[in-house]
C-alpha positions in Angstrom: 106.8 117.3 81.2 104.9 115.2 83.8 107.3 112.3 83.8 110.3 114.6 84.3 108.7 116.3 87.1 107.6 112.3 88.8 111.4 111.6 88.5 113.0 115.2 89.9 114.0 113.8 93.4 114.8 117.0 95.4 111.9 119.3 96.3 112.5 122.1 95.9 114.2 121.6 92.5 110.6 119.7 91.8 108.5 122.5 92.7 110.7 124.7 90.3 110.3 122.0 87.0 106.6 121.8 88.0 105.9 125.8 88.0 108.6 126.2 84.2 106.9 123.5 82.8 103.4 125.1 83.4 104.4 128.3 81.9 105.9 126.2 79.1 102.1 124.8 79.0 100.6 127.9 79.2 103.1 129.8 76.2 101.9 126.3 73.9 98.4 126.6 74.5 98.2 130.1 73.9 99.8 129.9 70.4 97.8 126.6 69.4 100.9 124.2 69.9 100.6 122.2 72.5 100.2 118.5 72.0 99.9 115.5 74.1 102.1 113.1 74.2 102.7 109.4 75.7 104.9 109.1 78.5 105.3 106.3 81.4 104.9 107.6 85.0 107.2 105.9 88.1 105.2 103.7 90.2 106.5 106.3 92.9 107.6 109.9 92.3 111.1 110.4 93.2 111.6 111.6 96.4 114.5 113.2 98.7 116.3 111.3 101.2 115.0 113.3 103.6 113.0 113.5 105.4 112.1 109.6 106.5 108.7 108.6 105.7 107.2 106.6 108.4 104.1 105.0 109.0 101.7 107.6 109.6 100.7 106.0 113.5 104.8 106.3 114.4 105.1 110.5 113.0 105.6 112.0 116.1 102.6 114.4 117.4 103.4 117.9 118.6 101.5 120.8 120.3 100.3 123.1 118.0 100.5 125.8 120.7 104.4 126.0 121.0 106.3 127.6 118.2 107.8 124.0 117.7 104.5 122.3 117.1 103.6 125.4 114.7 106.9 124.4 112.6 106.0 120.7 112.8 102.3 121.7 111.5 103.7 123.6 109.0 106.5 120.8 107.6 103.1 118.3 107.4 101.5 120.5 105.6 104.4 121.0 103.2 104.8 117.5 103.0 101.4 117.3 100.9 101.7 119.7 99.0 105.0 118.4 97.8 103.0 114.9 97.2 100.1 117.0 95.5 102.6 118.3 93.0 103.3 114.6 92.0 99.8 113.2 92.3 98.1 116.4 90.0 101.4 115.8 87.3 100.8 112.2 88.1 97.2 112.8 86.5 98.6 113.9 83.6 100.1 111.0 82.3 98.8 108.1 83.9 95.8 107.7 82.1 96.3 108.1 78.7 93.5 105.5 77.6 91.2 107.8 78.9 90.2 110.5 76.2 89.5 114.1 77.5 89.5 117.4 76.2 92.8 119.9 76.2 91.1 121.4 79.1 91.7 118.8 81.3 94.9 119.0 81.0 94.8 122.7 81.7 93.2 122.5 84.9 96.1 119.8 86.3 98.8 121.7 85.0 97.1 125.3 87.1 96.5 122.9 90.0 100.2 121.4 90.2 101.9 125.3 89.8 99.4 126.3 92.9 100.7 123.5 94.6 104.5 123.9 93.8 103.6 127.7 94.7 102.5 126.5 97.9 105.5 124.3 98.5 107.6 127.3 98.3 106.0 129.7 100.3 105.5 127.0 103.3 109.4 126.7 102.8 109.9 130.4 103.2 107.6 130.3 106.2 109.9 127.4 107.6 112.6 129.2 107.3 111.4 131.4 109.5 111.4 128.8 112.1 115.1 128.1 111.1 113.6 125.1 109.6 113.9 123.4 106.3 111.8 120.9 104.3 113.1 117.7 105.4 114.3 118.0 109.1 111.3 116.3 110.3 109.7 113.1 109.8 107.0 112.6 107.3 104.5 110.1 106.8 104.6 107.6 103.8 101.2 107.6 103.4 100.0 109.9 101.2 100.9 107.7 98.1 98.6 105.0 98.8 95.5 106.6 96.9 97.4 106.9 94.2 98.6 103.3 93.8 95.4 102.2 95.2 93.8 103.8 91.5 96.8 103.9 89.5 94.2 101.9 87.0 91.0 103.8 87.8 90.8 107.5 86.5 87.3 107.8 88.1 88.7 106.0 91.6 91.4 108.7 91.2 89.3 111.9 90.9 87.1 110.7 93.5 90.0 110.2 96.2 92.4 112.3 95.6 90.5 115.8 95.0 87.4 115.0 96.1 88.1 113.3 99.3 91.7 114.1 100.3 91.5 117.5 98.7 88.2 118.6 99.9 89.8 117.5 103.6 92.4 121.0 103.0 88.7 122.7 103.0 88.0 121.5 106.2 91.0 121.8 108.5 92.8 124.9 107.1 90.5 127.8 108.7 91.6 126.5 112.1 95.1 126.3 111.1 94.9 130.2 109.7 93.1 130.9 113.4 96.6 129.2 114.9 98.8 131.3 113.3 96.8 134.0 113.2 96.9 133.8 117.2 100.7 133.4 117.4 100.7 136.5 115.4 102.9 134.5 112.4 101.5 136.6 109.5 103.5 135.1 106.9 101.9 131.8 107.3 98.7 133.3 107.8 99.2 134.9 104.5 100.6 131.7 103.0 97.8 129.2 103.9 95.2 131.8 103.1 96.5 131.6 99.5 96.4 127.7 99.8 92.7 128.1 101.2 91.4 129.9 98.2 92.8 127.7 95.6 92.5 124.7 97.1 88.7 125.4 96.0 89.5 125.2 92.7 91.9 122.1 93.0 88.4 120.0 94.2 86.7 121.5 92.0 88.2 120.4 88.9 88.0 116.6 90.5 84.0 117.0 90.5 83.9 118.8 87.0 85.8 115.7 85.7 84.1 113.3 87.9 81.0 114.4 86.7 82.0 114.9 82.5 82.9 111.5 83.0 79.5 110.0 85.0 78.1 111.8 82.2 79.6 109.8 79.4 79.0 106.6 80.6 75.3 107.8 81.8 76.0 106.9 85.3 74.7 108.5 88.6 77.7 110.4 89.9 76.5 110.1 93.4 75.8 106.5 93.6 79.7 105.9 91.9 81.2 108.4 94.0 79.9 106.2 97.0 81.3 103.2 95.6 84.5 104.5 94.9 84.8 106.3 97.7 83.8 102.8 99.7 86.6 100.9 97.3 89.5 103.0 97.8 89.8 105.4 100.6 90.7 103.4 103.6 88.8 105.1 106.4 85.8 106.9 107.0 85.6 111.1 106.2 85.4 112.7 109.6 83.3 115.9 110.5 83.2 118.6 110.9 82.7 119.3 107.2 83.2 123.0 105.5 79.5 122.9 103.6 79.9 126.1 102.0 83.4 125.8 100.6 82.8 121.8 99.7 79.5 123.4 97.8 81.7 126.0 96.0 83.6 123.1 94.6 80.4 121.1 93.4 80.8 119.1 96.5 76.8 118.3 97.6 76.3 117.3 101.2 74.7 114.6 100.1 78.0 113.0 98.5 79.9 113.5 102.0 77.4 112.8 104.5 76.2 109.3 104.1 80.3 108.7 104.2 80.5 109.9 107.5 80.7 108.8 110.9 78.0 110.6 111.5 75.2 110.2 109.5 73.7 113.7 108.6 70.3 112.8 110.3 71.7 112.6 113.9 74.2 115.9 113.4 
């Protein structure tokens, strides 16, 4: 089910595989049948030919203030979620050394159906704009942190939910106050449904992080730091949503000493 949502190219034909294979998840579990299987994940999801993916410095930057720069915003953010489908189904199957519990698989399979449910409600909202996924730019960067820990499940947990993820935390109450201000309450509806699950999206990172620091009798902290360090190729920026980030079983103490600016000198 992963592997034939990795190699869907369209999107919004993805999105639609990634929330029936869910349910088909979901109707297994709930009668005791559903069994893992082995399957071998792309090095890169499929993709559609549009739109381009550019280097992230060469994606054009628009005003947020103009009702073109709020339909540019909202392809962006459309563009990850699209890429969060893959890298949640991605999950899934590219770790299969790696034993865990039937729960883990639960969680990725809820957190890709949020995300293909987000895809499609930013769609509707771009239609609104007489826009569609794809008639802007994207950047190509998004699948770095994947390849980057395509052989480290830890790496992977700590960059993708609990770094990238944990970002959405940060940013999207401004973005809500944008729309909210143009008086667009479609999106505003829409990204406060991404807002409130987006929680639980980082949240399952750090519980896994955390069973698996716990296996191996490490300090999560002190790994996350590493990892962190290894992988992600910048530094995380403040502000940082503290309350939100601690609903997730994000401390401030992982974040912080990341930062630009150290917490002591905030």
């Amino acid at each position: 089910m992963a592997v034939e949502v990795l190699t869907t190219a369209d999107a919004t034909t993805k999105a639609q595989t990634s929330r029936s294979n869910a349910a088909l998840w979901r109707e297994m579990r709930a009668v005791g049948e559903a069994e893992l299987g082995q399957a071998t994940p792309p090095d890169r999801p499929a993709r559609p030919e549009r739109p381009a993916l550019l280097d992230p410095r060469d994606v054009p930057k628009r005003k947020p203030g103009t009702p073109e720069g709020r339909a540019a915003m909202l392809h962006a953010i459309a563009h990850i979620e699209l890429n969060a489908i893959d890298l949640h189904w991605d999950i899934i199957a590219r770790f299969p050394g790696t034993e865990f519990p039937l729960g883990f698989y639960d969680d990725w399979v809820k957190a890709a159906d949020e995300e293909s449910k987000h895809f499609m409600l930013l769609s509707e909202c771009l239609a609104s704009y007489d826009m569609a996924y794809g008639d802007l730019d994207a950047h190509a960067g998004m699948w770095r942190a994947a390849e980057d820990t395509a052989t480290d499940i830890m790496g992977r947990l700590a960059v993708v939910p609990m770094v990238l993820e944990a970002r959405g935390l940060d940013v999207t109450p401004s973005m809500i106050k944008l729309f909210q201000q143009a008086k667009d309450e479609q999106t505003v509806a829409a990204l406060e449904v991404i807002y409130a699950e987006e929680v639980g999206h980082v949240a399952y990172g750090s519980k896994w992080f955390h069973f698996l620091c716990g296996r191996h009798n490490l300090d999560p902290k002190q790994v996350f730091h590493t990892l962190v360090k290894r992988y992600f190729h910048s530094t995380l920026k403040p502000p940082f949503n503290e309350e939100k980030r601690a609903e997730a079983g994000l401390p401030p103490d992982f974040y912080w000493p990341l930062s630009e600016t150290p917490a002591a000198v905030r």
